[in-house]
N, C-alpha and C positions, 0 to 999 in steps of 0.2 A: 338776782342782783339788782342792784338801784341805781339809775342812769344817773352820773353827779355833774355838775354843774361847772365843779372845777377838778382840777386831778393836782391830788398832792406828792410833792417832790421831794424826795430824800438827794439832797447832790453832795456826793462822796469825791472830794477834793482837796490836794494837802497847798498847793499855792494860793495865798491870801488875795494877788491879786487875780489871776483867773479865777480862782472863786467869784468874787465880785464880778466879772463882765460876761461867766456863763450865768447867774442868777439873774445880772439884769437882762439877758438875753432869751432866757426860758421863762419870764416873767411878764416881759413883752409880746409873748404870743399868747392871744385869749386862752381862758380855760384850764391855765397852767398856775401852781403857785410852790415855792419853792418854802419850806416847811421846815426845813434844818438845812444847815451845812456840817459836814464830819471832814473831817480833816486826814482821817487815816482809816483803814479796813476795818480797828477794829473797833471804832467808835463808831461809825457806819453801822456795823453790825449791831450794836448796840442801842444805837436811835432809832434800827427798822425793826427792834422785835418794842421798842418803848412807843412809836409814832404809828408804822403802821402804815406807812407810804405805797398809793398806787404803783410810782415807778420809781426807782432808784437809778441816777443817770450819775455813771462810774469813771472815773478815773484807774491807772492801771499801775503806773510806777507813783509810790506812796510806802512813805516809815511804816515801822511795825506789822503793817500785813499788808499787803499790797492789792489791786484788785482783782487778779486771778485768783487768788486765795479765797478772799472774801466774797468770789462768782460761788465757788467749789462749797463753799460754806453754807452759802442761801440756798444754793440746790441740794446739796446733800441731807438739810435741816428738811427739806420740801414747803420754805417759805413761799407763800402766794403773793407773789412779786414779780412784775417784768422789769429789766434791766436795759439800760441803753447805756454805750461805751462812749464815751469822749474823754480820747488820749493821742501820746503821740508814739505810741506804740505800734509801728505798720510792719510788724513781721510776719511771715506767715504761721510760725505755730502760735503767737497770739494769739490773731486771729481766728485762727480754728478753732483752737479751745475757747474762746469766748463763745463763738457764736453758736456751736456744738453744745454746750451747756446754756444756750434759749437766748442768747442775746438780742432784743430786737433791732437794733439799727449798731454800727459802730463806724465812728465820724474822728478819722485823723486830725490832731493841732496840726500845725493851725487849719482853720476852717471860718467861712464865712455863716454870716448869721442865717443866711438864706438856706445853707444848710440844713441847717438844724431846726430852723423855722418851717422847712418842709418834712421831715423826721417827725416833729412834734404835732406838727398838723394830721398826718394819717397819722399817728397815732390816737389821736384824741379822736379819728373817726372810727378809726381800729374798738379802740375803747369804749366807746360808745354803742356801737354795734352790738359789739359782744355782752354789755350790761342789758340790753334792750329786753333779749328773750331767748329761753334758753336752748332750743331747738333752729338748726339754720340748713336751709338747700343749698346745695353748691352751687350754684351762682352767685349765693351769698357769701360764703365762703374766700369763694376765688376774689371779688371784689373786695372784702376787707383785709386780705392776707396778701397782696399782692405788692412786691417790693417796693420800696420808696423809692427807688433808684428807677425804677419806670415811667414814676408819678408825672416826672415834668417830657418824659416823649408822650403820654396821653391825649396832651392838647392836641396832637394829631389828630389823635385815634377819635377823641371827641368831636372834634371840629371837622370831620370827615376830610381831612387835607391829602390823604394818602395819594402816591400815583394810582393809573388806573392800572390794574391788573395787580395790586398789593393788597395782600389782607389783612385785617384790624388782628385776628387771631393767631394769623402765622407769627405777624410782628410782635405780637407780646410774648406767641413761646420761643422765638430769637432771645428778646429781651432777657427775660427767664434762667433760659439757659445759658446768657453771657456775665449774668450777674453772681452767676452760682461757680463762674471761673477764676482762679487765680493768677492765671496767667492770659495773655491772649491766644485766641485761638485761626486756627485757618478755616474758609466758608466749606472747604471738605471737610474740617471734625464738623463745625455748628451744622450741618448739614447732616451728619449723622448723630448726634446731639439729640436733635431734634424730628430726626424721623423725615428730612424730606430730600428732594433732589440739588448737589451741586449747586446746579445753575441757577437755582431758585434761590437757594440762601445767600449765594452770592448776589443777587438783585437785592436781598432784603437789606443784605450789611453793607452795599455801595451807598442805599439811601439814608441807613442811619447815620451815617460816616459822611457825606453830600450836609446832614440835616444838626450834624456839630453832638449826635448821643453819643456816638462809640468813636475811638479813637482808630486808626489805621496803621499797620506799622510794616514796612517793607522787609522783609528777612532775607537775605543771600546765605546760600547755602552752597556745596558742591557742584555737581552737574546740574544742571538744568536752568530753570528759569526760577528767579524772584518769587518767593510766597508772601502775600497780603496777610497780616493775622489782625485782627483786630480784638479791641476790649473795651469795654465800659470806659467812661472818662472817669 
């Protein structure tokens, strides 16, 4: 493969004006260029076997074929395409069947630019990566595969801000394993989740929760005491 320069964008979209403010949006971040707009699945479908686009960044309610259809289409054809979802679609079987059939990021309406300007940006390092050469170590791997949604607690990890006695690795396999949740969870599952002790996951998820990553959320239940569950924001 040959590293490019810029990455061309199929965006599959049926409102004229969100059309308009995700193009100038994914346009605005280097490296990106937005190549067609389709308006429905199955012109979509249509522009990516005539264009030929690196990504195709989807909408999900849309006429005539909608874009779970037109996910089920491109992977069943076994088109060489990654897909990214922007929609306001936040159900859970969506979501599963998107992302189950390769989706690489999927970004609820409404959503801020920053969003999707962080989505776009590891992808285009994702991207890049992977055009480079064809054989990769796992450490390689693990850095260009690793959720977007961890991307902005890294400044930590980078900038060695951690308390003492937290580590760079446990934190990221928290991360990992809370992103891959759809619900919240308590520091006894992520605890067993993850392979490590109560009291330690709970130090991990007080800090992420103290540091504004994951949200906190108190449950009352029957007998006993309060459980803390927390989740990704």
């Amino acid at each position: 493969m040959v590293k490019k320069e810029v990455i061309r964008v199929l965006l599959v979209e049926d409102d004229p004006m969100v059309q308009e403010v995700n193009r100038q949006f994914i346009e605005s971040v280097p490296g990106f260029e937005v190549i067609h707009i389709a308006s429905n699945g199955e012109e979509g479908l249509h522009q990516l076997n005539q264009l030929k686009p690196d990504l195709v960044i989807l909408d999900i309610y849309m006429p005539e074929q909608d874009g779970v259809s037109m996910m089920e289409r491109i992977r069943s054809n076994q088109v060489d395409v990654d897909i990214m979802v922007i929609t306001a679609a936040n159900d859970k079987e969506t979501i599963r069947k998107m992302l189950q059939n390769g989706a690489i990021d999927y970004i609820v309406k409404p959503f801020k630019f920053e969003r999707l300007e962080q989505s776009l940006k590891h992808y285009f390092k994702y991207y890049s990566n992977v055009s480079s050469k064809e054989e990769f170590r796992q450490h390689e791997i693990d850095h260009f595969l690793g959720p977007v949604l961890i991307d902005k607690a890294k400044k930590n990890l980078d900038e060695n801000e951690l308390p003492k006695g937290l580590n760079a690795q446990t934190l990221k396999q928290i991360l990992l394993y809370l992103q891959g949740q759809t619900e919240s969870v308590s520091a006894e599952e992520a605890a067993d989740g993850v392979g490590i002790a109560r009291v330690t996951a709970r130090r991990y998820l007080d800090y992420l929760q103290k540091s504004g990553e994951v949200e906190m959320d108190i449950q009352y239940g029957g007998v006993g005491r309060p459980v803390n569950k927390y989740k990704i924001e």
